[in-house]
N, C-alpha and C positions, 0 to 999 in steps of 0.2 A: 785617481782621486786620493786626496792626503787623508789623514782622519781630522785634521783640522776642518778641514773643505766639509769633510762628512758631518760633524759637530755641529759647524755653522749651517749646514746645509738640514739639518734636524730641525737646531733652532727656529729656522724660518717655516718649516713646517709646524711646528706647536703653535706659533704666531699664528699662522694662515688658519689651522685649525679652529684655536683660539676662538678666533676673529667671527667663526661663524657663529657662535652662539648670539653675540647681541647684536649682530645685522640680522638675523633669522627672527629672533623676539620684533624686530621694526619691523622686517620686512613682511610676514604674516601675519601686521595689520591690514597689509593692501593685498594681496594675495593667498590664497588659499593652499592650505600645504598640499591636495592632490596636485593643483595648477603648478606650485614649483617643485614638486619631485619631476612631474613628468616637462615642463620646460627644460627643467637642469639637466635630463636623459636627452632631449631632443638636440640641446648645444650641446654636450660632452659628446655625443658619440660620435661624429663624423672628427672632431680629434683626438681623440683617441684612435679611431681607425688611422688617421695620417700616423698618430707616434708609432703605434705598431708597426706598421707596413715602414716605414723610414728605418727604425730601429730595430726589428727583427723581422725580415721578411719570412713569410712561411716558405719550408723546405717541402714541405706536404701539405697532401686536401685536410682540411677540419673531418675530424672523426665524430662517431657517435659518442666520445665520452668528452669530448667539445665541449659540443652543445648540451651537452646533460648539465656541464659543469655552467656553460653561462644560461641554465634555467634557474639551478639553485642559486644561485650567487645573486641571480637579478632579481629574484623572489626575495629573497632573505636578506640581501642588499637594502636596496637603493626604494623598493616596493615598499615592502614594511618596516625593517630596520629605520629608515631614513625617513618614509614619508610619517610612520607613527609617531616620528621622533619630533619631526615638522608639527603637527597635530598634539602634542605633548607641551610643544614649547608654546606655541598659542597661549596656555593657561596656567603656567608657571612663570619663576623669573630665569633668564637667561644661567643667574649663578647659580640655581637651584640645579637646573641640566647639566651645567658646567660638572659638578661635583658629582652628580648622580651618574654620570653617562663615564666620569672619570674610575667608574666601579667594574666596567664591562668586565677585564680580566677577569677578576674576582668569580663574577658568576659562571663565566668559561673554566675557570681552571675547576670550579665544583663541578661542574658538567661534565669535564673531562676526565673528570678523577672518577665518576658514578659511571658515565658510558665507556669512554675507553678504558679505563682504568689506570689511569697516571695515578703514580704514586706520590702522595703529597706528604711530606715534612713536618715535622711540628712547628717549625716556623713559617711554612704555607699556611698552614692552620692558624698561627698567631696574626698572619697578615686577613686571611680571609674576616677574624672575628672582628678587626682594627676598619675594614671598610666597609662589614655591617654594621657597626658601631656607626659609622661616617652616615651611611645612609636613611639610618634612624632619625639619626640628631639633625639633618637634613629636612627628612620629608616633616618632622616633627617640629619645624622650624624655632627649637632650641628648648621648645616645650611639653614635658610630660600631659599636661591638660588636654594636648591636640593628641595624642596617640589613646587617651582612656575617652575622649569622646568622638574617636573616629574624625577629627574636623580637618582629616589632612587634603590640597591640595590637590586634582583629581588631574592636575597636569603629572605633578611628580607620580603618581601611579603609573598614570599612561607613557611616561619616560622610561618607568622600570620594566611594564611589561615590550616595550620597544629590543629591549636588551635580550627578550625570548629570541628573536630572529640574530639579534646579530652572535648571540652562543653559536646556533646551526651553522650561520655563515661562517663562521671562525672554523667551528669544527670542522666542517664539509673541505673546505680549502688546505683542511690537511691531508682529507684521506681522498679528495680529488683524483681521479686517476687520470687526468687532463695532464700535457706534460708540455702545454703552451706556457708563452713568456706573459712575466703580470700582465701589459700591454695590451694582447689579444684579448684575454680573460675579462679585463676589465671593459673593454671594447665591446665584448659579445652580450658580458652582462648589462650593460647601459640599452643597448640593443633591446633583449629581450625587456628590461626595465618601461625603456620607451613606450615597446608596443602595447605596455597590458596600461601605462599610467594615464597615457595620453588620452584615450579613447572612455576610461573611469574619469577625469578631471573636465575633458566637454559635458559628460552627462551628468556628474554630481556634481558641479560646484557650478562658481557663473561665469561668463562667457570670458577668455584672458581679455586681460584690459591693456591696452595701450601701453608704452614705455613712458611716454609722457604725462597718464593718468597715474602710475603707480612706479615712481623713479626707485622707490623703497625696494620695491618688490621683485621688482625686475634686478637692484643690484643684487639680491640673494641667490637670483637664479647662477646668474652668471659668475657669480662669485661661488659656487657653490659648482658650477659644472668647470669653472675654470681651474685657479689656484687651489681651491679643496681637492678637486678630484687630480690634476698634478701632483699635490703632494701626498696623493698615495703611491705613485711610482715614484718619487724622491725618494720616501718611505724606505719602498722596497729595497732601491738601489744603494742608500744608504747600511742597511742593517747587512747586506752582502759585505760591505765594508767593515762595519765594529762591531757585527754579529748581534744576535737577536735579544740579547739578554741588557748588553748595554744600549741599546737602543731604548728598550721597555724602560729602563730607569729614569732614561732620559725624558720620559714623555711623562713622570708625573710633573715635570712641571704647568702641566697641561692645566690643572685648578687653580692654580695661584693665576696664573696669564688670564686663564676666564673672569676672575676675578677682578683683576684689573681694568681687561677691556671691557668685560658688564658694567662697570662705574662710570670708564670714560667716556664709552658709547652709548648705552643704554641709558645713563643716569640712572640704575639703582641701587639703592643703598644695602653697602656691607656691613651684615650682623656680623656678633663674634663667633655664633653657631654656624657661619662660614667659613670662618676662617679655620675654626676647630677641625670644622669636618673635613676640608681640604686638608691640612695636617695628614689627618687619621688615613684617610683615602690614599695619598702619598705614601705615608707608612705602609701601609697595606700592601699594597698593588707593588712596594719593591720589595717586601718579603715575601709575594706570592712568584713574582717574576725571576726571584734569585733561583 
């Protein structure tokens, strides 16, 4: 692979990324975020299982530190990271998540710095303060009045606390002692993901509905177990390529694209406390990343 190849092959990942915010805002009008975390487990995981097995066949049996790895992963994944995040977006706007969910790093690298003890910069620190700043003027929706009378958005809350799990997952994947290719890992966690969403989304929500009753909903599923979850092996296989640091920079353009496509798809309207906080978030997240 060129790093051209690689670049462009980023790009269409942010895109694809992207893309999910404001199909997800449509789509969880007709579908309920348990019903598509646990559909999008149900199609992801049998290909996944194909890419693995094609692409890295196992040399050896799966160990106990395996399956430990796709317990956490599928917990702190695709369970809560993803379905709370599903459940978040219901009640907020797509560009509101875009921006908020563009903060992840941020709350990882203070994590990281208080549990393992990575040593953070004064300019990690100037980045960390640039995309609390972002997240304020965000959940704040551009207004001091919403933060002194509490009247903020109980979507953008529930996006934030969403970012709890995907810290663990982030963290967990470093110090994983699983020494499977992404492929498997991601395979085992959709796996374990499946078994606990599916059997939560018959009993607490209502019955899945048709493809034909809910074309919205069902394209989320599937876009969301297909090209989403592909292009987190692009992902991976990309940053082996131009390494991990320019990869991360590469992906603030991740708020400006949400942006975009929330107007084009969603039809909703961009304040300029969007665009600000995208800026800041951007800033941020590449002074925390350098």
């Amino acid at each position: 692979m060129t790093q051209r190849k690689a670049y462009a092959i980023l790009l269409a990942v942010v895109v694809v990324w992207a893309g999910n915010f404001p199909l997800s805002k449509l789509g969880l009008a007709e579908i309920g975020p348990l019903t598509v975390g646990a559909a999008r487990a149900l199609v992801a995981v049998p290909l996944l299982f194909l890419v693995a097995r094609a692409g890295a066949p196992l040399r050896w049996p799966l160990r106990a530190t395996d399956y430990t790895a796709f317990i956490v992963l599928g917990l702190t994944g695709l369970v809560l990271n993803t379905t709370v995040w599903y459940w978040g977006i219901q009640h907020t706007t797509a560009l509101n998540a875009g921006i908020i969910g563009a903060s992840a790093p941020i709350f990882t690298a203070v994590a990281a710095s208080l549990l393992l003890r990575d040593r953070l910069t004064r300019r990690n620190w100037a980045g960390i303060g640039l995309s609390v700043v972002a997240v304020v003027l965000t959940v704040a929706q551009g207004s001091l009045a919403v933060l002194r009378d509490l009247d903020v958005n109980r979507g953008d809350v529930i996006i934030l606390l969403s970012q709890a799990s995907w810290i663990v997952y982030t963290l967990y994947s470093r110090a994983a002692l699983s020494t499977l290719p992404p492929a498997w890992v991601m395979a085992g966690a959709h796996a374990v993901s499946a078994m606990i969403l599916v059997p939560l989304a018959l009993v607490l929500e209502p019955p899945w509905p048709a493809p034909w009753t809910a074309p919205r909903g069902w394209l989320v599923v599937v876009y969301g177990a297909l090209p989403v979850t592909l292009g987190h092996l692009w992902f991976y296989a990309v940053v082996r390529m131009v390494g991990a640091g320019r990869a991360a920079t590469f992906m603030n353009l991740m708020p400006f694209v949400v942006i975009t496509l929330a107007w084009a798809i969603a039809g909703e309207t961009v304040h300029a406390y969007h665009v600000v906080g995208a800026l800041l978030v951007a800033a941020g997240v590449y002074l925390v990343t350098r």
